[in-house]
C-alpha positions in Angstrom: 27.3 43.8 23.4 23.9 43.7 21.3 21.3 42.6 23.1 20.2 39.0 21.9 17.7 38.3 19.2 14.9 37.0 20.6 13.5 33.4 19.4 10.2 33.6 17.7 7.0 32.1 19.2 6.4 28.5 18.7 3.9 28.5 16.2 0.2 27.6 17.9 -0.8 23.8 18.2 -3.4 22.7 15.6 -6.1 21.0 18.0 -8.6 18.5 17.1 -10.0 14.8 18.7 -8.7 12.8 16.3 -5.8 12.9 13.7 -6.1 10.1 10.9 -2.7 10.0 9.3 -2.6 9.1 5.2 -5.4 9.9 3.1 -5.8 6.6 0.9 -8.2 4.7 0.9 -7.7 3.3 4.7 -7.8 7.0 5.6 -10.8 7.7 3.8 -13.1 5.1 5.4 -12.1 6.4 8.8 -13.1 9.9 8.3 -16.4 8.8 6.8 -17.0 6.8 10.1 -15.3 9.7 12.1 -17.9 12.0 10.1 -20.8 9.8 11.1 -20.2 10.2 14.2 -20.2 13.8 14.5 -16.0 13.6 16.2 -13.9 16.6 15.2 -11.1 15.1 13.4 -8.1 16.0 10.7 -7.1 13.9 7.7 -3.1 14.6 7.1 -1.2 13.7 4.1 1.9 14.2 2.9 0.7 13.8 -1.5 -0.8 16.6 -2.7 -4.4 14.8 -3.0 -6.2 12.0 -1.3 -5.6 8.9 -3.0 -2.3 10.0 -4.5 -0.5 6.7 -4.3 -2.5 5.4 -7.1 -1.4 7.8 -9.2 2.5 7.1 -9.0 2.1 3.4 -9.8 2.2 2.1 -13.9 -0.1 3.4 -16.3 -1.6 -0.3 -17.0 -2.5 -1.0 -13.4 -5.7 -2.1 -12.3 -7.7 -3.2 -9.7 -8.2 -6.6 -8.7 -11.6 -6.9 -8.1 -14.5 -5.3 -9.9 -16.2 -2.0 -9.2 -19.1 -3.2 -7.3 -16.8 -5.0 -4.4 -14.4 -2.4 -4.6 -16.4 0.7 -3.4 -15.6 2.8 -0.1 -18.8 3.0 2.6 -21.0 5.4 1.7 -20.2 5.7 -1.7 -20.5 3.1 -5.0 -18.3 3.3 -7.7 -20.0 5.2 -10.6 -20.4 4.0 -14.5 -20.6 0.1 -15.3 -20.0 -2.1 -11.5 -18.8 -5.1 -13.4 -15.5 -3.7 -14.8 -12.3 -3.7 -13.2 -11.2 -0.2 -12.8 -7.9 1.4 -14.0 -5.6 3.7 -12.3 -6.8 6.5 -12.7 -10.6 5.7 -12.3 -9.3 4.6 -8.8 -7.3 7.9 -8.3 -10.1 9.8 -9.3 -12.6 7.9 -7.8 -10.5 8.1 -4.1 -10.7 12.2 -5.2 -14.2 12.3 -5.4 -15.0 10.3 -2.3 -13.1 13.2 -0.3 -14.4 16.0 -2.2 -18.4 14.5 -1.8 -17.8 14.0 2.1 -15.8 17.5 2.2 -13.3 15.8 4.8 -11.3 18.2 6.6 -7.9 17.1 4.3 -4.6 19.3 5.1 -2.7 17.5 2.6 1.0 18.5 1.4 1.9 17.7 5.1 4.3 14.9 5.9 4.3 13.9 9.5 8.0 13.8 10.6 7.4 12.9 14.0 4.0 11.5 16.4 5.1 11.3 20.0 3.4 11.4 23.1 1.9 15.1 24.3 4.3 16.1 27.3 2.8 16.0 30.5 -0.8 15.1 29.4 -2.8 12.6 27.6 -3.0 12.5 23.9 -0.1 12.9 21.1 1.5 15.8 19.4 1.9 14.9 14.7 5.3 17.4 14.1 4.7 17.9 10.6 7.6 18.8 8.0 5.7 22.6 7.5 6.1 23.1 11.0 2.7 22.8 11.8 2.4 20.7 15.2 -0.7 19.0 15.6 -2.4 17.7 19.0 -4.5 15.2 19.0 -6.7 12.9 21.4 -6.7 10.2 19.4 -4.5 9.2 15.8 -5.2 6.4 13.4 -1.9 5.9 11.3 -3.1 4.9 7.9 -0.2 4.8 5.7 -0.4 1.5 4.3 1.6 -1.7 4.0 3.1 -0.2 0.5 5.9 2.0 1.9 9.3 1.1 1.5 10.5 -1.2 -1.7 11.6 -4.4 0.0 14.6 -5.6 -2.7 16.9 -8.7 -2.1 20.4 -7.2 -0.3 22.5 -9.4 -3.5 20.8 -6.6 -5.8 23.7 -4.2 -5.1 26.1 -6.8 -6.7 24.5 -5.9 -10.2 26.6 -3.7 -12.2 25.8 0.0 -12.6 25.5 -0.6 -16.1 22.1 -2.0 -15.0 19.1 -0.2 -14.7 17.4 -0.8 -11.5 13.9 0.2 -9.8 11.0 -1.3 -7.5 7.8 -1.3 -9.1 6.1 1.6 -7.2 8.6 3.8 -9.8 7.4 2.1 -12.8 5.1 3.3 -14.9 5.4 2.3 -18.7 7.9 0.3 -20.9 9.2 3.7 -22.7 10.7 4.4 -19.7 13.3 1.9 -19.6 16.5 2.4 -20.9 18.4 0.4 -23.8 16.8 -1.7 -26.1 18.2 -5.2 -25.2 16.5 -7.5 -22.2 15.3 -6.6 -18.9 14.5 -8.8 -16.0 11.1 -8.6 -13.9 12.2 -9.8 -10.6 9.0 -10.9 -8.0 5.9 -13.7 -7.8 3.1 -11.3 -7.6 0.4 -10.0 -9.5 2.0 -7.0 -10.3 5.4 -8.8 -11.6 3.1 -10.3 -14.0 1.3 -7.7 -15.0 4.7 -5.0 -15.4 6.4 -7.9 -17.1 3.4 -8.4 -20.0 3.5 -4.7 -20.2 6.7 -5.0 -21.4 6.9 -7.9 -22.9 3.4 -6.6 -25.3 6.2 -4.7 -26.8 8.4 -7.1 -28.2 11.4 -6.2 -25.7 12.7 -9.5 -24.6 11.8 -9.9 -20.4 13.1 -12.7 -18.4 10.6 -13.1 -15.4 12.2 -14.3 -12.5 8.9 -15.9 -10.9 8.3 -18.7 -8.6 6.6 -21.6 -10.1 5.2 -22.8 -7.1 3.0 -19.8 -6.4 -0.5 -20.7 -6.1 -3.0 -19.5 -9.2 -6.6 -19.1 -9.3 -9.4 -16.9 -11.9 -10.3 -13.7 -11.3 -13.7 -13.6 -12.8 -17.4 -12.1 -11.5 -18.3 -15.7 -10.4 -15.4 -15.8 -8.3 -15.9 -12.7 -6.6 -19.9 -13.1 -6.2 -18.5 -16.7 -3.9 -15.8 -15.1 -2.1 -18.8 -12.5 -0.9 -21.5 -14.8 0.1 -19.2 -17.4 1.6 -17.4 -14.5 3.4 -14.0 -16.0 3.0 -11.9 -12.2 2.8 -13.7 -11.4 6.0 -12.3 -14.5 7.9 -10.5 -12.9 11.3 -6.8 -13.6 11.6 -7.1 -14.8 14.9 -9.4 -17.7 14.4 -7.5 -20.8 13.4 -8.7 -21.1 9.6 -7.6 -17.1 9.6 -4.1 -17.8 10.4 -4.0 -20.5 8.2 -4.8 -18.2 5.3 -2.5 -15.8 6.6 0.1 -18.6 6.0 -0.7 -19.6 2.7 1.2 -18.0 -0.4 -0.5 -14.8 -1.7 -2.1 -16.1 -5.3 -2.2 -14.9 -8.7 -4.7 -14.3 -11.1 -4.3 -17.3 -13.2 -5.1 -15.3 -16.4 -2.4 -13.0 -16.1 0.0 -15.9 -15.6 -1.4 -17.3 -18.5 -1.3 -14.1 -21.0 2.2 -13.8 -19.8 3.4 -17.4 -20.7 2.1 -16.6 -24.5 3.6 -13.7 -25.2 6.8 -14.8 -27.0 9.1 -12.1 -26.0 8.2 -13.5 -21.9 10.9 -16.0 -20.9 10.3 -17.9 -17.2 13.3 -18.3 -14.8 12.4 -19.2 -12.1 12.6 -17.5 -8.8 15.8 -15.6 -8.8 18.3 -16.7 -6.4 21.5 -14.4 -7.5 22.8 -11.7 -9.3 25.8 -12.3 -11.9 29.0 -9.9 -12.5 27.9 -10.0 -15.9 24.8 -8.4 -15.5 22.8 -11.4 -15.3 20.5 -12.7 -13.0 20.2 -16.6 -11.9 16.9 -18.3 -11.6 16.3 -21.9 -10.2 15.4 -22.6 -14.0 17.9 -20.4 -16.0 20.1 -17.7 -16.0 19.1 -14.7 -17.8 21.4 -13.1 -20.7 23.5 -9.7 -19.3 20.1 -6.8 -18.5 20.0 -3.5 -19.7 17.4 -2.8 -16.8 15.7 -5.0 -13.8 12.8 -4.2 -12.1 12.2 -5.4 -8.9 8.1 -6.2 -7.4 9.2 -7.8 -4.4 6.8 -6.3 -2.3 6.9 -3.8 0.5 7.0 -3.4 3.8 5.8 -0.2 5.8 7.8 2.9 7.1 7.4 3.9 10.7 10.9 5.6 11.8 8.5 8.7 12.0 6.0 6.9 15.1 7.9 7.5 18.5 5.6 5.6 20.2 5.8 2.1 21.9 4.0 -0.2 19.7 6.6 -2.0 17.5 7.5 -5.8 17.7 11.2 -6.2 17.7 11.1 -6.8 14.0 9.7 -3.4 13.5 6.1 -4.6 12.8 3.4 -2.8 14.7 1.8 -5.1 17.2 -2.0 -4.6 17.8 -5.1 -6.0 18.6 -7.0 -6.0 15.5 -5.6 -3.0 15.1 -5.5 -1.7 18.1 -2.3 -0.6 19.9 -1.3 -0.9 23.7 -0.9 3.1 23.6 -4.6 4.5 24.3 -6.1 6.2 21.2 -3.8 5.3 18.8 -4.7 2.6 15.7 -3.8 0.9 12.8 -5.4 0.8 9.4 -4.7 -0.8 5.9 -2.0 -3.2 6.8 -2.4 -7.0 5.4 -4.7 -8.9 7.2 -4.7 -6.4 10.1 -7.9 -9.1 10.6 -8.9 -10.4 7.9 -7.5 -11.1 3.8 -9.7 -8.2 3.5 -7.9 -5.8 5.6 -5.6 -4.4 3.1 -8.3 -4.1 0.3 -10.5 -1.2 -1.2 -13.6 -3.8 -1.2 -12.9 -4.7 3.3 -11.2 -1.5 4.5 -15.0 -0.2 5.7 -15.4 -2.7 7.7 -12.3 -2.5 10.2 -12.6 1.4 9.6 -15.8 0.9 11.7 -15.0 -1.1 13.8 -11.7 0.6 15.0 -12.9 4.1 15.1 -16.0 2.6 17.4 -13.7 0.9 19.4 -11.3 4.4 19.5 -14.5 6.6 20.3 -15.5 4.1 23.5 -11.9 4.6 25.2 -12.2 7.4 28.0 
């Protein structure tokens, strides 16, 4: 008998104090406070670049707030601070902030797997390369934008029918057919994918729901949400969980441009599908689509985090963003403490707060 072939080595452990997992803009502003503070940390990723997810959403996209309360710490947003900045200004500018700070970014590396280190304290990131990296401390900053959340009656649409979340949209030439599609959600981004199209002439039935809130989006506005301090409001006082209650608004303009456009037609929210193709509204039925697309929002990914700090509705339960498993934090989610949580213009504030509040543990 041949002698067995022996196994190769287990390739080394990567070793550093703290491991920051996704390199948006939630993972940026901990490395700059990780940087400040002299700590020996990684920034992983599985997108080829920091800041990557801007870059997949639709080509008309931009931000909600203007370029002076939409900056990272450390770093204002170049060129004219009263404009509201496009996609790719905030891709680039998310590039830049990396490449000025020269954070130490392995990027192209998903994490398939963060568990605890066996036998000792700290946690091991099993990456898809095969790179294992061990860590003292990991702040999981992947976002609240992870996984297309899309009503389960959506599968009763014919396959005739075009169908995709918003995160795969990106222009109105990408749709197939000519006749109408359907914009399915009651968010800023339904509104804003649905004029898109609708700019165009293509008929779009927008399945929104007339009781969401509206309000301006303007410099004014802005300029009193800052000085008042309302986005910075903590979750766990009472009028913080009130506003965590309350309907997410929309930019009243939007709504507005969208109602005059006259190829936009208003359904109300949807309530069913149709074996013709059509969807129902609680206003009207839509004609049979050629495509629908769905901005219904999103709810986060973590089948990856082998760790105990999950509600039983798969939600990760923390403190402020602190979790029950020493060293190991959230950043980016929706009002992780305040409205301003999930923001470009309030991620530097938690990021500060949660890396000091990491770097006191023993």
């Amino acid at each position: 008998m041949p002698p067995p072939i022996p196994l190769a080595p287990a390739p080394p452990l990567i070793h550093t104090d703290t491991l920051v997992i996704g390199a948006g803009q939630a993972g940026l502003a901990a490395a700059y406070y990780l940087q400040r503070h002299g700590v020996d940390f990684r920034l992983l990723d599985a997108a080829p670049t920091a800041g990557h997810a801007w870059d997949t959403r639709y080509d008309s996209l931009r931000l909600f707030s203007p370029a002076w309360a939409s900056g990272l710490p450390g770093r204002p947003w170049p060129g004219n601070r009263l404009r509201y900045p496009t996609r790719a200004e905030t891709s680039a500018y998310l590039r830049d902030y990396a490449a000025h700070f020269a954070f130490p970014l392995d990027a192209g590396l998903a994490v398939t797997r963060l568990t605890a280190a066996p036998g000792q304290p700290g946690y091991h990131a099993h990456t898809a390369a095969g790179r294992t990296y061990a860590a003292r401390r990991v702040i999981v900053a992947t976002g609240p934008y992870t996984t297309p959340k899309i009503p389960a009656w959506a599968t009763e649409l014919p396959t005739a029918v075009a169908q995709l979340p918003s995160r795969d949209y990106r222009r109105p030439a990408q749709l197939p057919g000519t006749g109408p599609v359907a914009v399915v959600g009651s968010g800023n981004s339904a509104l804003q994918i649905a004029a898109d199209i609708a700019a165009t002439g293509r008929a779009v039935f927008v399945a929104f729901d007339e009781k969401t809130p509206a309000m301006p989006n303007n410099q004014l506005m802005w300029a009193g949400l800052t000085v008042l301090g309302l986005l910075r409001i903590p979750r766990h006082t009472a009028l913080g969980r009130w506003m965590a209650s309350q309907p997410e608004p929309v930019v009243s303009s939007d709504l507005a441009r969208l109602r005059r456009l006259p190829a936009a037609t208003f359904i109300g929210r949807a309530t069913a599908v149709l074996p013709t193709g059509a969807i129902a509204g609680q206003r009207a039925t839509s004609p049979p689509l050629d495509a629908v697309v769905w901005a219904t929002g999103y709810c986060p990914a973590y089948d990856w985090l082998e760790l105990p700090v999950f509600e039983a509705n798969g939600q990760p339960r923390h403190q402020r963003g602190l979790t029950a498993a020493p060293g190991v934090a959230f950043l980016g989610l929706d009002w992780l403490d305040s409205r301003n949580s999930a923001l470009l213009n309030g991620i530097g504030a938690d990021a500060r707060r949660v890396v000091q509040a990491l770097l006191q543990m023993p």
